[in-house]
C-alpha positions as CSV (number, residue, x, y, z in Angstrom):
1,X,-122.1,-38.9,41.6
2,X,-123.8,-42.2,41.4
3,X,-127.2,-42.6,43.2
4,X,-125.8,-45.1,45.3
5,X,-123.1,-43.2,46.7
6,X,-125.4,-40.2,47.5
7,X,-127.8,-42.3,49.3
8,X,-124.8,-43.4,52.2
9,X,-123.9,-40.3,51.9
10,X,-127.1,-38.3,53.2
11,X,-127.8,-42.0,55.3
12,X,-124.9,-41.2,57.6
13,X,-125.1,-37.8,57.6
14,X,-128.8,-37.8,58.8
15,X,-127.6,-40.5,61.3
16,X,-124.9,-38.0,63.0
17,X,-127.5,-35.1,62.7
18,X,-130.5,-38.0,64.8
19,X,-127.5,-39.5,66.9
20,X,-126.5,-35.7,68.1
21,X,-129.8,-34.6,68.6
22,X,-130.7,-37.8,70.9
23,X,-127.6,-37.1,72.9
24,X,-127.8,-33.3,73.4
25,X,-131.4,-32.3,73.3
26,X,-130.9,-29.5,75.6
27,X,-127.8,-28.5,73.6
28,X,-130.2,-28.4,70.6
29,X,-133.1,-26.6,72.4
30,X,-130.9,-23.9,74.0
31,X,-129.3,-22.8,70.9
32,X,-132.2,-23.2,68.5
33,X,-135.1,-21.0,71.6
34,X,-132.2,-18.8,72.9
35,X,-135.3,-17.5,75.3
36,X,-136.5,-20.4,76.5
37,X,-137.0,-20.6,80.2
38,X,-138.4,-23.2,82.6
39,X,-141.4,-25.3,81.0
40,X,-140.4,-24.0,77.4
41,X,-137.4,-25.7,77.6
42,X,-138.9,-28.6,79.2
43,X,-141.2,-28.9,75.6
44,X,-138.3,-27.8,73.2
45,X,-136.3,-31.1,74.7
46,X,-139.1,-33.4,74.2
47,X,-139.7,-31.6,70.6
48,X,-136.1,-32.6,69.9
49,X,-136.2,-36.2,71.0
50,X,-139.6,-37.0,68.6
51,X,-137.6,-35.1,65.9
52,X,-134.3,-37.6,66.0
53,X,-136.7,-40.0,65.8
54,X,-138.3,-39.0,62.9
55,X,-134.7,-38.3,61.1
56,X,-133.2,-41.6,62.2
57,X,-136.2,-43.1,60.2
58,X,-135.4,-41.0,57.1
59,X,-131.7,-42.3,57.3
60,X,-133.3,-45.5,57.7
61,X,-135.2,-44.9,54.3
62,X,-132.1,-43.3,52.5
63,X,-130.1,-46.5,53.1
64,X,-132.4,-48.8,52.3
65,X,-132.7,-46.7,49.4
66,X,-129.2,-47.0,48.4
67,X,-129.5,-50.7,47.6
68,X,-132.2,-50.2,44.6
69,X,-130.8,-51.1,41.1
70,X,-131.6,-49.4,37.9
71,X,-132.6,-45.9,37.1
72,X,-136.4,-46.7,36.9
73,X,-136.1,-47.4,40.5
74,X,-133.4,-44.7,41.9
75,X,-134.8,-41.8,40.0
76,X,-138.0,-41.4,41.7
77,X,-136.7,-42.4,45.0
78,X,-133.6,-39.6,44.4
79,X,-136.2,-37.3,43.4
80,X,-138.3,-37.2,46.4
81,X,-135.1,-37.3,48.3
82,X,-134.4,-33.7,46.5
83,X,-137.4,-32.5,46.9
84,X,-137.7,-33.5,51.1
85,X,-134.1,-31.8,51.5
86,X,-135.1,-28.5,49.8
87,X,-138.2,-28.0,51.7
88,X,-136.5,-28.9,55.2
89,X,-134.0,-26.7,54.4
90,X,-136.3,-24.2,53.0
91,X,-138.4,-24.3,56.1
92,X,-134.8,-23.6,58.4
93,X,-134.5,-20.5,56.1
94,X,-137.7,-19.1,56.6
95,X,-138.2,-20.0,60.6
96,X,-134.3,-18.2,61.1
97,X,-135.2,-15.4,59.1
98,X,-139.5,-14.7,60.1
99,X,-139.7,-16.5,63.7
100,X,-136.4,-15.6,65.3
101,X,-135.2,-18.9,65.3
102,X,-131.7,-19.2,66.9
103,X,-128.3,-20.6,65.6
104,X,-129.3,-22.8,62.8
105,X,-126.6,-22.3,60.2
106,X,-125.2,-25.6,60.8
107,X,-128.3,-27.3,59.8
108,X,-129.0,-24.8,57.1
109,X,-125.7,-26.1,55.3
110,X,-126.2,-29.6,56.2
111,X,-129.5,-30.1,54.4
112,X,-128.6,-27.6,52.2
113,X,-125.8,-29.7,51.1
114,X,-127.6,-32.9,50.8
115,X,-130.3,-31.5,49.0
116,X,-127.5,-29.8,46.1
117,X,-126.2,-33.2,46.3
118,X,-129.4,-35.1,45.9
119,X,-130.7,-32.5,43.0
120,X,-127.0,-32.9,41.1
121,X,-127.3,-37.1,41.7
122,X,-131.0,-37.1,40.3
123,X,-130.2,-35.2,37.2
124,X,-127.3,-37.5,36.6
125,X,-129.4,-40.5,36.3
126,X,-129.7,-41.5,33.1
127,X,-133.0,-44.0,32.4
């Protein structure tokens, strides 16, 4: 899949993932602390807001990066886009599995997918 095309991809799909998490930060902090109560929840809503924040920004980096040219420029940006996607979803894996996080699975997938996506784009860049 061409660099480009993998770049929108992840762009809008990190947008949904920011946009939901902006609109529903209770949603998100319920089902991710199923134990949370009173102040805890309070914290968890606030944790989610700076979070959407902080994605919006990479969907903001991931679109800009779709408008480089050449494969000097894309590889290393697709590269680090691999890399950022593995370890976030990494990190999902190990906090569901270690630290009782709740129902993550469709966040798991999500990054999961973009970073398969991202590794399978990066190898397909030819310089």
């Amino acid at each position: 899949m061409a660099p480009r095309i993998t770049f929108i991809i992840c762009s809008v799909i990190t947008f949904l993932i920011a946009a939901a998490m902006y609109i529903a930060p209770e949603f998100f902090t319920m089902k991710a602390f199923l134990k949370a109560k009173g102040n805890e929840v309070e914290i968890g809503i606030t944790m989610h807001y700076l979070l959407a924040g902080g994605i919006f920004h990479v969907c903001l980096l991931l679109f800009a990066a779709s408008k480089l040219d050449g494969a000097n420029n894309q590889k290393p940006v697709m590269l680090c886009s691999a890399v950022g996607f593995t370890v976030s979803c990494a990190t999902m894996i190990y906090a569901t599995i270690f630290r009782d996080l709740g129902e993550v699975i469709p966040p798991i997938t999500g990054t999961g997918i973009m970073a398969i996506l991202s590794w399978f784009s990066w190898s397909k860049i030819k310089e």
